[in-house]
C-alpha positions in Angstrom: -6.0 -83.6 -28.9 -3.2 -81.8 -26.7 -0.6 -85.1 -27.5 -1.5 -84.9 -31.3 1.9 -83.3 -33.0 1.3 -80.1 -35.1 2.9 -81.8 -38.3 -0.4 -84.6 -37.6 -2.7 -82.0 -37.1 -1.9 -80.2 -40.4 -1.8 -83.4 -42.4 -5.2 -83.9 -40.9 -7.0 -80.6 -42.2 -5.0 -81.2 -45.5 -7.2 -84.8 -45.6 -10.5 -82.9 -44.4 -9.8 -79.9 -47.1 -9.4 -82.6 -49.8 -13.1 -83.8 -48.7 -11.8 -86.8 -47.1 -14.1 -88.3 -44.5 -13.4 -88.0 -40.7 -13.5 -91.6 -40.5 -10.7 -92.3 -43.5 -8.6 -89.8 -41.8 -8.8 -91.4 -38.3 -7.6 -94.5 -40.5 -4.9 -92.5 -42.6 -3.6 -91.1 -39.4 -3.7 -93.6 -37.2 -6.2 -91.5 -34.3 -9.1 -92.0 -33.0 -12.0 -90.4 -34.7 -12.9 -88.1 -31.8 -9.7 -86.6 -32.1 -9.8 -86.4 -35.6 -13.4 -84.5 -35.1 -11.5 -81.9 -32.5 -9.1 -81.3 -34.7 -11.5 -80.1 -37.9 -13.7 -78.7 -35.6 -11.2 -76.2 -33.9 -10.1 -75.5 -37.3 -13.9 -74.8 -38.7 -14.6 -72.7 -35.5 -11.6 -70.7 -34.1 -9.4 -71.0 -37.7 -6.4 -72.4 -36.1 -4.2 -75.9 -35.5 -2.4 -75.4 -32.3 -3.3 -75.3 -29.1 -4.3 -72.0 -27.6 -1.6 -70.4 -25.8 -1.3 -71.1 -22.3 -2.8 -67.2 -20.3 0.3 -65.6 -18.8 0.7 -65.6 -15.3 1.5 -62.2 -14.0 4.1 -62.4 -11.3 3.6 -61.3 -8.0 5.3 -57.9 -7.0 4.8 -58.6 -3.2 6.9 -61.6 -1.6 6.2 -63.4 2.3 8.4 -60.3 4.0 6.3 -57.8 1.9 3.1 -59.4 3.0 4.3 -60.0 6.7 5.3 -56.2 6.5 1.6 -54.9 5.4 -0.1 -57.2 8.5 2.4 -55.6 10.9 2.0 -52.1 10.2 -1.8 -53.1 10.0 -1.9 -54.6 13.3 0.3 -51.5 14.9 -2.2 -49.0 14.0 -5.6 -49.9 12.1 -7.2 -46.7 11.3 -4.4 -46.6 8.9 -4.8 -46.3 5.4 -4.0 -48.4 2.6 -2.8 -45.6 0.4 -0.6 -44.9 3.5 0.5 -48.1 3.8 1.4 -48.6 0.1 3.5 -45.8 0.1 5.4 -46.9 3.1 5.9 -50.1 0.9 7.1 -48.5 -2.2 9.7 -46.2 -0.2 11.0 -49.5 1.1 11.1 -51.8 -2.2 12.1 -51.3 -5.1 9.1 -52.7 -6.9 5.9 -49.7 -7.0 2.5 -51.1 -6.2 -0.9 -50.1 -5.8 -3.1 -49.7 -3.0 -5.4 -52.2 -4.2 -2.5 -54.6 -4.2 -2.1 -53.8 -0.3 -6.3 -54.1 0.1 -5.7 -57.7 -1.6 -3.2 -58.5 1.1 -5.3 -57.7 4.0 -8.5 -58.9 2.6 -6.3 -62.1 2.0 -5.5 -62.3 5.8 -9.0 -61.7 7.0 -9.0 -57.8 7.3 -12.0 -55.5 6.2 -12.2 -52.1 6.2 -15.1 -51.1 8.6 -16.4 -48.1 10.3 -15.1 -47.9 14.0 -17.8 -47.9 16.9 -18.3 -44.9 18.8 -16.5 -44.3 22.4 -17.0 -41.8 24.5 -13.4 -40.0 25.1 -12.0 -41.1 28.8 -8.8 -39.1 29.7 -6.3 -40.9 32.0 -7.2 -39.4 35.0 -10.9 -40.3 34.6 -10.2 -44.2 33.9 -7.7 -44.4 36.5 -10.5 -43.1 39.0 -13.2 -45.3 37.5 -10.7 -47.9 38.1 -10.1 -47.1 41.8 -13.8 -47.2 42.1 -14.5 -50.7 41.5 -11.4 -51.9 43.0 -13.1 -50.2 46.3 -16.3 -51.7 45.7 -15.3 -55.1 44.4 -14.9 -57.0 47.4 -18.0 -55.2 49.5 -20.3 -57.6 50.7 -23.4 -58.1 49.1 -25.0 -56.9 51.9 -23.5 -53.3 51.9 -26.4 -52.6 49.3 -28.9 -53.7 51.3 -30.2 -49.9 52.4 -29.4 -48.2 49.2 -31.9 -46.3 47.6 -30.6 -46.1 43.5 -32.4 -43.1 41.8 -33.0 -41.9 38.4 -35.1 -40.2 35.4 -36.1 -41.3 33.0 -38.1 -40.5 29.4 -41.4 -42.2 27.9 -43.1 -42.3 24.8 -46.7 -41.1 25.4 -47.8 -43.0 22.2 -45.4 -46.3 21.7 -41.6 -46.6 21.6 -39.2 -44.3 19.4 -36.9 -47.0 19.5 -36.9 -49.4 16.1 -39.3 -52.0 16.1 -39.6 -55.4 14.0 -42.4 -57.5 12.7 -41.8 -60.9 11.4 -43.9 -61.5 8.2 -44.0 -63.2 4.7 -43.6 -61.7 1.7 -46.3 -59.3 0.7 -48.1 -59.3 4.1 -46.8 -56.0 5.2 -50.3 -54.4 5.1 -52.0 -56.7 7.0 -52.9 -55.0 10.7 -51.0 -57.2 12.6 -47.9 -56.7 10.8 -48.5 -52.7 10.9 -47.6 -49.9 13.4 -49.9 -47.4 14.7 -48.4 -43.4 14.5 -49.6 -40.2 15.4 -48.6 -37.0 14.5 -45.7 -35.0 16.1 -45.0 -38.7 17.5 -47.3 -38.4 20.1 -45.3 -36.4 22.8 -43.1 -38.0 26.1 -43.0 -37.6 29.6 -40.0 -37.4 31.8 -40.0 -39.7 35.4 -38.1 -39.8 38.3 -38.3 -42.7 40.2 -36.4 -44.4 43.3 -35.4 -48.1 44.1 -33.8 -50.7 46.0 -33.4 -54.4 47.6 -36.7 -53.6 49.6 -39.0 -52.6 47.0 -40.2 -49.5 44.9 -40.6 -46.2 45.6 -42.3 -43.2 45.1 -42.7 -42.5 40.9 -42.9 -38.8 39.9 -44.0 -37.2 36.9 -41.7 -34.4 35.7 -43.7 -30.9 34.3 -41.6 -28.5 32.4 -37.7 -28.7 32.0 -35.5 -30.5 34.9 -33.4 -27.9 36.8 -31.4 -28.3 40.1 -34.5 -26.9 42.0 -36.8 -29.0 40.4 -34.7 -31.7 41.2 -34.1 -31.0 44.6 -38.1 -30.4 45.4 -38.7 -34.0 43.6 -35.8 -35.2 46.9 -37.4 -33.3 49.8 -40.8 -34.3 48.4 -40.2 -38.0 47.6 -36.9 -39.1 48.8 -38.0 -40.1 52.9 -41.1 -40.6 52.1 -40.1 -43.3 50.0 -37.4 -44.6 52.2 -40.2 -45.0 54.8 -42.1 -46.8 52.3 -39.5 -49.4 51.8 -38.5 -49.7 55.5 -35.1 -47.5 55.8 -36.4 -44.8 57.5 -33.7 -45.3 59.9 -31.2 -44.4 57.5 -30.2 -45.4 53.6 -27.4 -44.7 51.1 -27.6 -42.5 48.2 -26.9 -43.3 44.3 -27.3 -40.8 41.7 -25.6 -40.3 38.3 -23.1 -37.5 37.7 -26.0 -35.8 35.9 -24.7 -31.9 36.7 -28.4 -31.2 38.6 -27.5 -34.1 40.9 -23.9 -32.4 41.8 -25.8 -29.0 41.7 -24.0 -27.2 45.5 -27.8 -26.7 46.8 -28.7 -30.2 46.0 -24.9 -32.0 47.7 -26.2 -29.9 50.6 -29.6 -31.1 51.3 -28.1 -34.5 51.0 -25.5 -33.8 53.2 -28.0 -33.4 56.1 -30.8 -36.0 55.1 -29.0 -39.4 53.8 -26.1 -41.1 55.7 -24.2 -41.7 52.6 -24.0 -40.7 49.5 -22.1 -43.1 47.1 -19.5 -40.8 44.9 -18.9 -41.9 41.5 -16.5 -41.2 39.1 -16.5 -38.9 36.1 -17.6 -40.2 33.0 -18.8 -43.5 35.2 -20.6 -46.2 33.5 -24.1 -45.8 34.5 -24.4 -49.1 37.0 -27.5 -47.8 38.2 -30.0 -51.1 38.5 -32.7 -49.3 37.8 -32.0 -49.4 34.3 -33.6 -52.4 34.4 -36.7 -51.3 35.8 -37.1 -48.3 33.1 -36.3 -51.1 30.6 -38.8 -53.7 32.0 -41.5 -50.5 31.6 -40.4 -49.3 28.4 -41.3 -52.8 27.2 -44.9 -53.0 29.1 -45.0 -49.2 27.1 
C-alpha cells in the first residue's frame, strides 16, 4: 500500500522471488496480506515497486486579472474574435497563449459562440421617428380606433402551407397516412389577397390577378374601399392604415386618399408592421 516504505516493499518481492508464500511474507513483514498481495501483484503486472508518479499539473498561464480582462473585452464588443482577443492578451502579458485558452475562459463563464439573429438595419433618423410615433399614439384612447379601417395583402398557398410543418409520431411510423404530407408538383401555385378590417367587422376580400402595381392597387381602393366602409357602418367617415409598401405611398394612390378618407394614419419608415390584420391572415393561413 501507499504507507508501505520502499525498503518493505523490496524485501517483500525478495520473499515472493525466493517462492515464499504471500501468507509467510505478511507474517515476515509484519503486513497484512492484502497488502502483501498489491505489492507482488504491481510488481507481476506493471514491473515496478514504487508508487506511480503523481501526473504533473500544468500551471495555469492566465491569472483572475487575465480572466476578468478576456470577459471585459468580451462584454464590450461580442462579435469579437477569440484570436483577436488572444492577441490583445499576449501584447499585454508577458506569458503567450492560445486562442483556445481564451475560448476555455469564456466557455468557463457561460459564453458560446453563436450565429447572431438577423436585424433589419434602422438608421438613427428612422428609430428616432418610430419612436415619436408611439410616443404620439401611446396615450390615444382606445376609442380613437374605433372607425379605422386597417388594410392589407396578403399570399396563400393554393395547395397547403409553404411554411414547415410537424407531425408527432413513434419511431418507424413515418409512412403511415396520418403522419404523411400530401405535395403536388410546382407546389401547387398561390394567390395574392387584399383584404380590409376593423372594430366593426370585415370587409370586402379581393383576389389579386397578375402582378400588384400602384394602379392595380388603387382600382382594388376605389372598387372596395367605401363599399366596405358602408358594409361595416363608417360610411360617414373612417381612418386609413396601410403599410409603407411603395404602391401604397404611390403620388396617384396618396391622392385619391386625400379626397375619399378623413385620415390617413402616417407611419414611419422601416415601421414595425402593427397592422391587426395580421392576425386575421394568420387565423386563415391556419384554416388553409
Amino acid at each position: 500500500g501507499k504507507n508501505t516504505s520502499i525498503e518493505i516493499r523490496e524485501l517483500i518481492i525478495a520473499y515472493h522471488k525466493e517462492g515464499k508464500s504471500l501468507q509467510d511474507i505478511a507474517t515476515i513483514v509484519k503486513k497484512a496480506k492484502s497488502t502483501v498481495q498489491y505489492i507482488v501483484k504491481r510488481f507481476v503486472q506493471e514491473h515496478r515497486i514504487a508508487s506511480a508518479p503523481k501526473p504533473h499539473l500544468k500551471k495555469k498561464k492566465l491569472t483572475v486579472q487575465d480572466d476578468r480582462f478576456i470577459i471585459r473585452k468580451m462584454k464590450a464588443d461580442p462579435k469579437g474574435t477569440a484570436v483577436h482577443l488572444t492577441n490583445l492578451l499576449n501584447e499585454r502579458n508577458q506569458v503567450q497563449v492560445c486562442a483556445e485558452t481564451v475560448r476555455n475562459v469564456l466557455r468557463r463563464n457561460n459564453f458560446n459562440a453563436r450565429a447572431p439573429r438577423n436585424k433589419p438595419f434602422i438608421n438613427i433618423k428612422n428609430k428616432r421617428l418610430r419612436l415619436d410615433f408611439a410616443k404620439q399614439h401611446y396615450n390615444i384612447p382606445t376609442s380613437y380606433w374605433d372607425d379605422v379601417i386597417f388594410a392589407d395583402e396578403s399570399k396563400f398557398q393554393m395547395f397547403g402551407s409553404d411554411g414547415r410543418r410537424f407531425v408527432w409520431r413513434k419511431a418507424n411510423e413515418e409512412l403511415n397516412i396520418k403522419n404523411l404530407k400530401a405535395t403536388v408538383k410546382h407546389g401547387g401555385g398561390s394567390v395574392m389577397v387584399w383584404a380590409c378590417m376593423s372594430s366593426k367587422g370585415v370587409g370586402n376580400l379581393v383576389l389579386i390577378n397578375g402582378i400588384m402595381n400602384q394602379h392595380v392597387y388603387l382600382d382594388i381602393l376605389k372598387t372596395n374601399l367605401k363599399e366596405s366602409a358602408r358594409k361595416m357602418g363608417l360610411d360617414q367617415g373612417f381612418k386609413f392604415y396601410q403599410d409603407n409598401d411603395p404602391k401604397h405611398k404611390a403620388h396617384l394612390v396618396r391622392m385619391w386618399l386625400l379626397y375619399n378618407c378623413k385620415k390617413v394614419i402616417a407611419t414611419p419608415p422601416q415601421s414595425p408592421d402593427l397592422n391587426p390584420i395580421e392576425n386575421l391572415w394568420d387565423h386563415l393561413d391556419k384554416k388553409n
